[in-house]
C-alpha positions in Angstrom: -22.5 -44.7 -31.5 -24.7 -45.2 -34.2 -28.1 -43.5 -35.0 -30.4 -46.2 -34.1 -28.5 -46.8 -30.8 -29.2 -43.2 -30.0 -32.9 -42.9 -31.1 -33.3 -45.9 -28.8 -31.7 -44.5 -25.7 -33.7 -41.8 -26.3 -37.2 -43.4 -26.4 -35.9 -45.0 -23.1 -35.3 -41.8 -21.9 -38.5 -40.5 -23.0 -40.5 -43.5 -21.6 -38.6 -43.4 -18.1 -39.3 -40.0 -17.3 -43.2 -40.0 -18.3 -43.2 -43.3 -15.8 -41.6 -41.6 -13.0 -43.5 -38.0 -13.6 -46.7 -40.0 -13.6 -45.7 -41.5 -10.1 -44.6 -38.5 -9.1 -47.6 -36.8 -10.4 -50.4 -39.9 -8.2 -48.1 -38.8 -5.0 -48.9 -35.6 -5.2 -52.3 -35.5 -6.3 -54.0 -38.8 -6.1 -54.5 -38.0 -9.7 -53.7 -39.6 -13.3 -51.1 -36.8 -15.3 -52.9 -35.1 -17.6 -51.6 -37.0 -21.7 -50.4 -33.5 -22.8 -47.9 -33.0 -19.4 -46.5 -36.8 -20.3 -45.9 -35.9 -23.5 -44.6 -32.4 -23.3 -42.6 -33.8 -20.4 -41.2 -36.4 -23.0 -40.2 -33.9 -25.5 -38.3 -31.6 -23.2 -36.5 -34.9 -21.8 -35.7 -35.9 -25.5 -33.7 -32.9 -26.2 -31.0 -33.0 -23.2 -30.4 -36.7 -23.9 -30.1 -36.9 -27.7 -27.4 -33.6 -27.2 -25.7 -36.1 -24.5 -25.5 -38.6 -27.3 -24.0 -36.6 -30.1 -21.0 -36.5 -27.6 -20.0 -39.8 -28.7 -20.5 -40.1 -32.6 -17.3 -41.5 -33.9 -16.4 -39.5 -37.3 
């Protein structure tokens, strides 16, 4: 898989989590999340997934 594939799957990932925490987040509080819990939220995301990925770089 090549590097661009990856860094897109990733932003996918990124973007799909700070959706659902944000839904998450209104059902809970009747609330917006707070930008630095989306993004922090993002980055943690980011790092699982792009290890994932590495799994299937072809030499």
């Amino acid at each position: 898989m090549g590097f661009w594939m990856k860094l897109a799957l990733t932003f996918a990932a990124i973007i799909l989590a700070s959706i659902l925490a944000g839904y998450l987040w209104n059902w809970l509080f009747n609330a917006e999340i707070p930008g630095f819990l989306g993004g922090m939220l993002g980055g943690i995301i980011a790092i699982p997934v792009w290890e994932f990925l590495r799994k299937f770089d072809t030499p």
